[in-house]
N, CA, C and O of each residue as an XYZ file, in Angstrom:
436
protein
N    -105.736      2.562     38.535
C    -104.545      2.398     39.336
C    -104.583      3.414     40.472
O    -105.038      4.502     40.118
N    -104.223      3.328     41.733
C    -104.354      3.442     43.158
C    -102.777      4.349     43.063
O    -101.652      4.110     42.625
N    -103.491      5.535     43.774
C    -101.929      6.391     43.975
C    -101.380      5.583     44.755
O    -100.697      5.032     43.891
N    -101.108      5.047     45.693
C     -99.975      4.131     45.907
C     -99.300      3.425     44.877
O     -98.080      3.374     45.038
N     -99.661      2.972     44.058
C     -99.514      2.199     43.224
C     -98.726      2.295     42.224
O     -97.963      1.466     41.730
N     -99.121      4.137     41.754
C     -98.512      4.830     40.874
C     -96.949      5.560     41.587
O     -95.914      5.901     41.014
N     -97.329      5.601     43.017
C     -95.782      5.634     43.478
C     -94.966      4.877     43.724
O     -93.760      5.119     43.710
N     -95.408      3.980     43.954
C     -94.393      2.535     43.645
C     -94.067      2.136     42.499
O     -93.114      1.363     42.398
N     -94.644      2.486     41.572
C     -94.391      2.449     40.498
C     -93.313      3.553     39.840
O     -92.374      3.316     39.081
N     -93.626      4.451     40.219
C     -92.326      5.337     39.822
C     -91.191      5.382     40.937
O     -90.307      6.236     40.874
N     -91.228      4.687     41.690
C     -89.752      5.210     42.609
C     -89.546      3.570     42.084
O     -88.412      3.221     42.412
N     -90.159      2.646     41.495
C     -89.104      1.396     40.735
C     -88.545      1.922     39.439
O     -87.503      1.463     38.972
N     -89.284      2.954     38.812
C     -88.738      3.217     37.833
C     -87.214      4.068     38.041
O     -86.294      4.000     37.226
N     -87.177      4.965     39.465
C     -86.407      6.250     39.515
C     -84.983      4.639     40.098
O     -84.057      4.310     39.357
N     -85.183      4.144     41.141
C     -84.323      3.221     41.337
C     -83.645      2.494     40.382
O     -82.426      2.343     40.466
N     -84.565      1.838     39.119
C     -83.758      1.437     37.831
C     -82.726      2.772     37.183
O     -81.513      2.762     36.971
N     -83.521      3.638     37.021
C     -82.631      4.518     36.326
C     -81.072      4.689     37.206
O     -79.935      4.598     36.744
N     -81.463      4.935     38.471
C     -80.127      4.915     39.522
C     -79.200      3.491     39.087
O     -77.980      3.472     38.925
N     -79.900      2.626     38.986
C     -78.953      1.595     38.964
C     -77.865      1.611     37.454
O     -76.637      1.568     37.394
N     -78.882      1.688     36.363
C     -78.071      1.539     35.190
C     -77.189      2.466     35.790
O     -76.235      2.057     36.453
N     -77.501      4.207     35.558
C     -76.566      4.701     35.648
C     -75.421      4.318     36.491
O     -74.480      3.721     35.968
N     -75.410      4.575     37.623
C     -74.347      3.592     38.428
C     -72.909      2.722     37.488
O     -71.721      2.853     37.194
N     -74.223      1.710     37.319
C     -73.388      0.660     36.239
C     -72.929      0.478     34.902
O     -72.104     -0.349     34.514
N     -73.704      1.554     34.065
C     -72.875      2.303     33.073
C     -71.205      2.951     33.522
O     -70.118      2.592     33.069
N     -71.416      3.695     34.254
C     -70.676      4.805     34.793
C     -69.230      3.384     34.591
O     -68.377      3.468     33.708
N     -69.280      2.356     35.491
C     -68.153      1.493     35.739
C     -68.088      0.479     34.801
O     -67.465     -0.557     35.031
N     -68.757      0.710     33.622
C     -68.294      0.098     31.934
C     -68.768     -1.693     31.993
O     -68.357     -2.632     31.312
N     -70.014     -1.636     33.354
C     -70.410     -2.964     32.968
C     -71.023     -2.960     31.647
O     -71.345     -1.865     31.185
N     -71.264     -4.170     30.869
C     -71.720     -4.843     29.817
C     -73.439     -4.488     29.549
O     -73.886     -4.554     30.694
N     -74.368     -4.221     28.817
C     -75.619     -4.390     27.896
C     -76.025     -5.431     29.080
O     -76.903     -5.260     29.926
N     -75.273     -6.411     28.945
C     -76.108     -7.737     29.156
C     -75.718     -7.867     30.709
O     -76.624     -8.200     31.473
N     -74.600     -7.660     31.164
C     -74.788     -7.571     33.115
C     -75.772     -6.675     33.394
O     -76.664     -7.201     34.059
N     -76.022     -5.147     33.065
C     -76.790     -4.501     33.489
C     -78.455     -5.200     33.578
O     -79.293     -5.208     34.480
N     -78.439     -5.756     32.175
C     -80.009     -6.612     32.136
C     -80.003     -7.434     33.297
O     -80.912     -7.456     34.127
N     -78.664     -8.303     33.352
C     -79.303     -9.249     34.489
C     -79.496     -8.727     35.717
O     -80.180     -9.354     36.525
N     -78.834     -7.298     36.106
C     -79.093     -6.970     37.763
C     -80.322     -6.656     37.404
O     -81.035     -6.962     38.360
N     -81.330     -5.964     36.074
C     -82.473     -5.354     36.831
C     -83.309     -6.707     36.260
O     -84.539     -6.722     36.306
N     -82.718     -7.575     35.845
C     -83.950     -8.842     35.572
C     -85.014     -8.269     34.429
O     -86.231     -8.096     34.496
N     -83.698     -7.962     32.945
C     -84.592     -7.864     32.232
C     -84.066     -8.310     30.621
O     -83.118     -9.076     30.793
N     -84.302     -8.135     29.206
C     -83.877     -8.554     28.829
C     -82.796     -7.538     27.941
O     -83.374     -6.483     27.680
N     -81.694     -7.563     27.523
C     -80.944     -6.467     26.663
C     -81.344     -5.702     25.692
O     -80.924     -4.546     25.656
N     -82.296     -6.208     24.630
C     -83.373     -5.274     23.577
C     -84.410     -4.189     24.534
O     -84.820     -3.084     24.179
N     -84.696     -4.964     25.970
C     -85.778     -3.714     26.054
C     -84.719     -2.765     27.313
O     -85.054     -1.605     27.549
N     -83.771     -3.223     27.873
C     -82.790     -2.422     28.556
C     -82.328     -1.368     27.519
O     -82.444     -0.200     27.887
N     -81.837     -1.584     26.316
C     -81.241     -0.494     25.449
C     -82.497      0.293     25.172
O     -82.342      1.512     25.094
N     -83.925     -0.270     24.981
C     -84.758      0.654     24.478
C     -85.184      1.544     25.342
O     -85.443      2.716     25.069
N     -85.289      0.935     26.598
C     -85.771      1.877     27.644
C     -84.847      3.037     28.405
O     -85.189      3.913     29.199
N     -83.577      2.708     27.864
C     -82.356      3.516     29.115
C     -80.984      3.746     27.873
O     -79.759      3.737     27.985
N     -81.682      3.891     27.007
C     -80.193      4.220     25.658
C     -79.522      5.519     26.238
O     -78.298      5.514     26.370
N     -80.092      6.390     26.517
C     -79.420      7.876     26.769
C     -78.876      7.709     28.046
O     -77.871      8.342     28.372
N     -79.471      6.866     28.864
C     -78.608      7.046     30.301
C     -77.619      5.836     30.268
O     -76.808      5.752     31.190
N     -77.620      5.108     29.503
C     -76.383      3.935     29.006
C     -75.306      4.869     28.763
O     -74.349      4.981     29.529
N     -75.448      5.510     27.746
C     -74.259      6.354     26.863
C     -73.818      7.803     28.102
O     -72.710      8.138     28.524
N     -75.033      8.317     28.356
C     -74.249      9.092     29.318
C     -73.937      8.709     30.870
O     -73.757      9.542     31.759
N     -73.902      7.088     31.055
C     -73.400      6.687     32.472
C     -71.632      6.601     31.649
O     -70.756      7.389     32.005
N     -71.401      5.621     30.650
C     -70.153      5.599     29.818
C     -69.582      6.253     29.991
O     -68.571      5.945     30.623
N     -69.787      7.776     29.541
C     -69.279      8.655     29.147
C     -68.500      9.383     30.156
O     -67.372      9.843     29.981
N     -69.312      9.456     31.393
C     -69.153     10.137     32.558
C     -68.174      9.060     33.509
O     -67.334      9.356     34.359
N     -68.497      8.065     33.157
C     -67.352      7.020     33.513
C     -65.860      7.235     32.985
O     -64.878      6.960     33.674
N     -65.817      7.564     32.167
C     -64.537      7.341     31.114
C     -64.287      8.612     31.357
O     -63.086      8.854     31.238
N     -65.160      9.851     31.753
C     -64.148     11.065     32.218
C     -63.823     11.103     33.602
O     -63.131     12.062     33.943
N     -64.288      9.965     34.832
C     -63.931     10.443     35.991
C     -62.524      9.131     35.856
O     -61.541      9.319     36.573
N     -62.540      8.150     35.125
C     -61.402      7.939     35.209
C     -60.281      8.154     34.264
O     -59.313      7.393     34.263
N     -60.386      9.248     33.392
C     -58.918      9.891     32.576
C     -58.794     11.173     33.953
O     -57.678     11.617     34.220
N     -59.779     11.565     34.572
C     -59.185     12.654     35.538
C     -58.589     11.578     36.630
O     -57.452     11.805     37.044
N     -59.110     10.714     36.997
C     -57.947     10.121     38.063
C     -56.337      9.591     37.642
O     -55.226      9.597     38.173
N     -56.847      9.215     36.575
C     -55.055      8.970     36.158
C     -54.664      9.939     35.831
O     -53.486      9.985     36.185
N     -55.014     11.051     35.201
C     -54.112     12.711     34.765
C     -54.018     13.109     36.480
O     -52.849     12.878     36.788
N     -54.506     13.433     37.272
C     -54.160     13.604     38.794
C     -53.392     12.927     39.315
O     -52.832     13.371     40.318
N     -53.083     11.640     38.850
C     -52.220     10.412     39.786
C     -50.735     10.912     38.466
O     -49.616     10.863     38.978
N     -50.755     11.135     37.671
C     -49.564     11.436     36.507
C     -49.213     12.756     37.131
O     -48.015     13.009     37.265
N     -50.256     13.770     37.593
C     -49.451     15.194     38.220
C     -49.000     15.007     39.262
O     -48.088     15.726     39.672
N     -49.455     14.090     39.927
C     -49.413     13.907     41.467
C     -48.112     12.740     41.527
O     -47.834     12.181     42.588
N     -47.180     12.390     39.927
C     -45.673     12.170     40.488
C     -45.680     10.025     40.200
O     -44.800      9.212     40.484
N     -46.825      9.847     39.666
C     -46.868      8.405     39.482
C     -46.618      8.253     38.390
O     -47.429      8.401     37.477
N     -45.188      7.858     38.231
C     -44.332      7.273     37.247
C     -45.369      6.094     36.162
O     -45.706      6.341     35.004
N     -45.573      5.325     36.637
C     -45.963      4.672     35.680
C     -47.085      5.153     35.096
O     -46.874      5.358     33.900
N     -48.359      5.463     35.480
C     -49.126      6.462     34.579
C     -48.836      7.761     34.229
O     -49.736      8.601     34.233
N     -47.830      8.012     33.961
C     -47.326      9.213     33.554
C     -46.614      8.807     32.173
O     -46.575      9.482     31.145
N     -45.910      7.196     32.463
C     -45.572      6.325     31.083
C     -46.466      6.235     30.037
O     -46.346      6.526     28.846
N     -47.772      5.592     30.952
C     -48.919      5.055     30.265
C     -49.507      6.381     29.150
O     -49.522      6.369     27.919
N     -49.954      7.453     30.088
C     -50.441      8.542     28.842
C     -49.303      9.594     28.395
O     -49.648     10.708     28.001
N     -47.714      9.170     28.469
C     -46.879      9.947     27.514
C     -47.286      8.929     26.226
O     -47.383      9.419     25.101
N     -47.489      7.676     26.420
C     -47.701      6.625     25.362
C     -48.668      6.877     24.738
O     -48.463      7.102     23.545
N     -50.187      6.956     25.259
C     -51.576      7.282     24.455
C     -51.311      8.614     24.174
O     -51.457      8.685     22.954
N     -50.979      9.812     24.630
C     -51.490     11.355     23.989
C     -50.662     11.797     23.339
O     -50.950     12.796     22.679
N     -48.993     11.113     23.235
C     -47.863     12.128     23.207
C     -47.072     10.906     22.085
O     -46.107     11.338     21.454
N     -47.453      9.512     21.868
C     -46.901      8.982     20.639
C     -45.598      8.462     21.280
O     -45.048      7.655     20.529
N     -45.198      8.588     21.975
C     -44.131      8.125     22.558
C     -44.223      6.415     22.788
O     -45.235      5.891     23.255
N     -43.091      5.694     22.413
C     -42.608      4.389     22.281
C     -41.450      3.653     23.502
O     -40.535      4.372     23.904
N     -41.565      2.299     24.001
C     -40.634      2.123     24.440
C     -39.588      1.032     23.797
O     -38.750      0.456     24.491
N     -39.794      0.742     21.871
C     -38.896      0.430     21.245
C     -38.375      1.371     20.496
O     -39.116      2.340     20.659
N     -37.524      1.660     19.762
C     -37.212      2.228     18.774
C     -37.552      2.177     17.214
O     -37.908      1.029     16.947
N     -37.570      2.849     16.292
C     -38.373      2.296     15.120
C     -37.122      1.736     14.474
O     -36.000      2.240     14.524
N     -37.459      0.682     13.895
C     -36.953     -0.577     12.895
C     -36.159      0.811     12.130
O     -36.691      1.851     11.742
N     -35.029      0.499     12.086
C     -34.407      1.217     10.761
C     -33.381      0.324     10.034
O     -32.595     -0.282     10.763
N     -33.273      0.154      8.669
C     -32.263     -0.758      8.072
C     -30.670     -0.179      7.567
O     -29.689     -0.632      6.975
N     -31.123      1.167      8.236
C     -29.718      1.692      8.028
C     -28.294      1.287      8.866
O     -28.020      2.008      9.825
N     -27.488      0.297      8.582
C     -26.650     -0.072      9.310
C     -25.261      0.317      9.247
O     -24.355     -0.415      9.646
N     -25.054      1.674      8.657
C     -24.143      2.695      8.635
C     -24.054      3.464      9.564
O     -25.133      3.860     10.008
N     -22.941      3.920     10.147
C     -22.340      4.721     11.233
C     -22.907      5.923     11.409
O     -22.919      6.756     10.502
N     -23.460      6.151     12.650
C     -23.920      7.883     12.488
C     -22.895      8.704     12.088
O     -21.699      8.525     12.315
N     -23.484      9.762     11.384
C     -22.663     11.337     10.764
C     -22.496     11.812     12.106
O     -23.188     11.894     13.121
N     -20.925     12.195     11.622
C     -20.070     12.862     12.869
C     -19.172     13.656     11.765
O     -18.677     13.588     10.640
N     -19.353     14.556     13.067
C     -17.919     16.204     12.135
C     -16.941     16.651     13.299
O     -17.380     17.395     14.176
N     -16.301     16.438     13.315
C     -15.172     17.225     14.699
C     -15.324     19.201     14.624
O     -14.597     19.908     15.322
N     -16.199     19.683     13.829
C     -16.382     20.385     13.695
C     -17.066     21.586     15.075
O     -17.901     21.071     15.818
N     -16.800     22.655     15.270
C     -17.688     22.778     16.308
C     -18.715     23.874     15.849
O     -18.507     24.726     14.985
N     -19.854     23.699     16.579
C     -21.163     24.996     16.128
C     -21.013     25.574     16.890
O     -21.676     26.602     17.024
């Protein structure tokens, strides 16, 4: 094999790697990623498992920092969204079968 050959050969390889990652990063599918590089999903996972999981990963933290920035930065509704995921917070009330009057004391503390 012809050093040209062997560099074309590795800047297709360095370009695939660019691409998964890329497309990891934005939570495409096993099987979209195969079809952009025209290959099949068994040898995509075998060849690019670590840069699959860490395109994911790095995906899923640049977008919990854009919504925690858009929640500081005063946007009501994602500020709903993760009082709901981190903080347990509901917008029904829980089912209770108690249909007795709340306790009241004219008392003062």
């Amino acid at each position: 094999m012809s050093d040209i050959e062997k560099t074309t050969k590795a800047n297709k390889r360095t370009e695939q790697k660019q691409m998964v990652y890329k497309l990891a990063c934005i939570q495409c599918s096993d099987a979209e990623i195969a079809e952009v590089l025209g290959m099949k999903v068994h040898v995509l996972k075998r060849m690019f498992k670590k840069l699959l999981e860490q395109g994911r990963e790095n995906g899923k933290k640049s977008l919990r920092r854009a919504m925690w920035d858009k929640a500081i930065n005063g946007d009501t509704k994602v500020q709903i969204f993760l009082s709901k995921q981190y903080l347990g917070m509901k917008d029904v009330p829980e089912a209770n079968n108690d249909k007795g009057p709340l306790p009241w004391t004219d008392e003062k503390i």
